[in-house]
N, C-alpha and C positions, 0 to 999 in steps of 0.2 A: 504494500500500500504506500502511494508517494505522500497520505498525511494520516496522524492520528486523530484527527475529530470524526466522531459520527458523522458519516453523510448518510441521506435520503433521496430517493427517485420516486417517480410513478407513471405509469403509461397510460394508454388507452387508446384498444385498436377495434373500430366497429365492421374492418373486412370480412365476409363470408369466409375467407380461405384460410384455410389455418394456417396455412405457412405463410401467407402474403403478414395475417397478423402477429403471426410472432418476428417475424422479421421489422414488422414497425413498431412493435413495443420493444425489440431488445436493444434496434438501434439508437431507439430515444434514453435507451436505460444506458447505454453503455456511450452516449454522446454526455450523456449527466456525469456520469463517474470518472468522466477521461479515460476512455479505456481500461482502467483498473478493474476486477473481479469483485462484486457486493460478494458478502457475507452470507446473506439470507434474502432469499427470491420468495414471495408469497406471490402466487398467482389464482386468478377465480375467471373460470371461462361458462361461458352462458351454455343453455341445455344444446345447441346447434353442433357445441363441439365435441358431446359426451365421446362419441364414435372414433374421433380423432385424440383422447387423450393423450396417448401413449407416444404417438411420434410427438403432439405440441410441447408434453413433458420434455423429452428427448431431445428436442430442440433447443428448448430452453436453454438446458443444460449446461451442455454442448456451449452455449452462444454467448450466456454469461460468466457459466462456471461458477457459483456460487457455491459453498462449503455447503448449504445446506438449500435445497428447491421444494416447497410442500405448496399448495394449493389444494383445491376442491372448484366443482362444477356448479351454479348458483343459477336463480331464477331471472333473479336481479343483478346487475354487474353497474357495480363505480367505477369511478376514474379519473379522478381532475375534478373537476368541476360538475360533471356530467353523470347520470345514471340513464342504464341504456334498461329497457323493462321486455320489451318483446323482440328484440332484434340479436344477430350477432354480436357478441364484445368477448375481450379478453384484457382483461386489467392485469398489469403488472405491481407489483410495490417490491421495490429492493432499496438495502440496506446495509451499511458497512459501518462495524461494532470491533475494532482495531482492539481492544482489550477484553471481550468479551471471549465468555464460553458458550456455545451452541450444542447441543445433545440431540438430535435427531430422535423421534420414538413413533414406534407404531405398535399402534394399541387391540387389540383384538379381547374377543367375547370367549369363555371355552364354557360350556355346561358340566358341572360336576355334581357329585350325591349332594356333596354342599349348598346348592344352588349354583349361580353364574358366577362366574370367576374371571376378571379382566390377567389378559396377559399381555407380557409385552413391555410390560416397565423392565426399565434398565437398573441394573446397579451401581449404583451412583456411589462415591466418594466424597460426595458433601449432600448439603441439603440444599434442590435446588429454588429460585425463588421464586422464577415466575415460568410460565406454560402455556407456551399459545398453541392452540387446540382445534383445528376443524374433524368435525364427527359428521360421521352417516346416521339419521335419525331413526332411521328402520333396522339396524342392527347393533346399536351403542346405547345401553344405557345412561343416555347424558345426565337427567338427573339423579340418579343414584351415584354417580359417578363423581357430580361436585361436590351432593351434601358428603360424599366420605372423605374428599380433598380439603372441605372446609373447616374442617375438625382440627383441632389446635395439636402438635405434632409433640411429639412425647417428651421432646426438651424445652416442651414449654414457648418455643417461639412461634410466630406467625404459621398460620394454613399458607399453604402455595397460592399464588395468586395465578388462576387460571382468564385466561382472556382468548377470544375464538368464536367458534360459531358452528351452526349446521350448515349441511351440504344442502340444497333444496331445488336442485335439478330435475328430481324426479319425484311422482308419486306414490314409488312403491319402493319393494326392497329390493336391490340390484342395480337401481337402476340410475348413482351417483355415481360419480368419481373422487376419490381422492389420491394426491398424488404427494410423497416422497421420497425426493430425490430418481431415483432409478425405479422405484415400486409403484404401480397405479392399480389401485383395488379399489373395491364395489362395497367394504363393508370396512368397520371397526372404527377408529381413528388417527391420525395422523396428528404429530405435535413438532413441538421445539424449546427447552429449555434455554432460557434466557439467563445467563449470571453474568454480574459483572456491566450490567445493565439498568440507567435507572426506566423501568415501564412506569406510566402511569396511563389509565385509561381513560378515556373521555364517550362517554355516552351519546349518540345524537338522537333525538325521533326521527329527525327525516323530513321533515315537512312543519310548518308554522300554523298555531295553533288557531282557530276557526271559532267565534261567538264570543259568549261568557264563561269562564269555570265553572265548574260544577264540584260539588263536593259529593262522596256517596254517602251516604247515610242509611242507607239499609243493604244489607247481602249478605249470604248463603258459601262461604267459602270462594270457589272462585266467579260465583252470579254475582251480579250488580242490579239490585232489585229495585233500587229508589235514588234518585240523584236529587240534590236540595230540598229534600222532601218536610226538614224540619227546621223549628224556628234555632237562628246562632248555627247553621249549620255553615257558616264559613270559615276560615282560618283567622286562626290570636288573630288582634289587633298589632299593626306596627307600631314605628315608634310615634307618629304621627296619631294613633289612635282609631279607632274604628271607620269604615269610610264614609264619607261625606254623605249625612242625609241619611246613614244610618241609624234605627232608635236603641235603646237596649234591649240587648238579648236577641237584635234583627239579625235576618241573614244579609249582608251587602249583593247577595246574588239574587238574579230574579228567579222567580218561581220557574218549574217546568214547562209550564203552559205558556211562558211569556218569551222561552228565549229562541232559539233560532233552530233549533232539534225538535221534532216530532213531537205533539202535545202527549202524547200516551206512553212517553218514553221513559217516568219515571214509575210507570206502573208494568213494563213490559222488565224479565228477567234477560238480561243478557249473559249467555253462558259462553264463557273466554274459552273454555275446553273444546265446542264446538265449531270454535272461531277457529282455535288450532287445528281440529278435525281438518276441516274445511281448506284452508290451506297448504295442508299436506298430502288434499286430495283423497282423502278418506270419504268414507261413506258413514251416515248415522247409524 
């Protein structure tokens, strides 16, 4: 490497061809870094390229050379500025971490008299800190997976800090990609330990938010059965004090009926489980 500070890159290629796009995402990665080799390549290519993983992986490679290559197959693909939702893309993000350590892992499922049993963790010689993570949702236990990672670790220090995501290429099981380095499978998940590294995460929605807040006020675990439905159902007062034209004990939100969503909407149950159904192409 000709410097020790972290650099960053990112691409975005909306070509039909896989080779035409990994050729303009690697060149723009590799006009950013000066021809040097990143560290770690995270790439995410839209459902069009499921069929072509294996050479785009290979390509990659081959083109940047990066210590470590993981990706996964997605619905939705980012890139700059830009999200592409129905069309071809293939986003790159690479990275060069001059003092870090990188641990490559793939993760897999095995069934035993026990129950399910993850394999595929490495034995490590330190404890590592953070973990970025793409999983297959039809063969990975993701959440069983975190709550046993989030569990404070037997010398007392911090859980691993996992950051990542699902593959969501497909609606069923087989039918994602994930990719590390030289390996491109259909199930388990792929990761990357990070030491030596400060991560910190930043959350986005995605999109800016639409009316007035709503608080909920009544549900059923993960149903949402009542939104501003009671009196004071808004958030403390700031430092300013309750808002303008508020009386005591009022909510500063308008009723259901008054705001800009569906009048019936705080009496209809919205079930978040069938949202997720729905999304991942399930049936009820």
């Amino acid at each position: 490497m000709s410097s020790a500070v972290p650099r960053f890159a990112a691409a975005l290629s909306q070509h039909p061809v896989a080779s035409h796009a990994v050729g303009e995402v690697a060149g723009e990665i590799l006009e950013a870094f000066g021809g040097d080799d990143p560290d770690l390549v995270v790439c995410f290519a839209s459902p069009h390229f499921v069929g072509t993983m294996d050479d785009l992986a290979f390509a990659l490679g081959n083109l940047l050379g990066p210590r470590v290559l993981m990706g996964a197959t997605a619905v939705s693909i980012i890139g700059g500025a830009h999200e592409v939702e129905d069309g071809p893309a293939l986003s790159v993000f690479a990275a060069s971490f001059p003092d870090a350590r990188i641990t490559p892992v793939a993760l897999g499922v095995e069934q035993t008299p026990d129950g399910a049993t993850i394999t595929g963790w490495p034995e490590l010689d330190h404890e590592p800190s953070t973990l970025l993570l793409l999983a297959d949702p039809f063969s990975f236990p993701i959440d069983g997976f975190l709550h046993r990672s989030n569990q404070a670790r037997p010398d007392g220090g911090p859980p691993l800090q996992i950051i990542g995501g699902a593959a969501s290429a497909a609606r069923g099981p087989g039918g994602n990609r994930l990719v590390l380095d030289s390996l491109v499978t259909t199930s388990g998940a792929v990761g990357v330990f990070l030491d030596g590294v400060d991560v910190r995460t930043v959350v986005s929605q995605g999109c800016r938010p639409v009316g007035s807040p709503y608080v909920i006020t009544r549900g059923e675990r993960n149903r949402v059965e009542e939104l501003a439905g009671g009196a004071g159902a808004g958030p403390p007062p700031g430092p300013e004090g309750p808002a303008a034209g508020a009386g005591a004990g009022a909510s500063p939100f308008p009723a259901a009926e008054e705001s800009v969503l569906p009048a019936n909407l705080s009496k209809k149950p919205m079930d978040c489980e069938q949202s997720n159904r729905k999304a991942r192409g399930e049936q009820n």
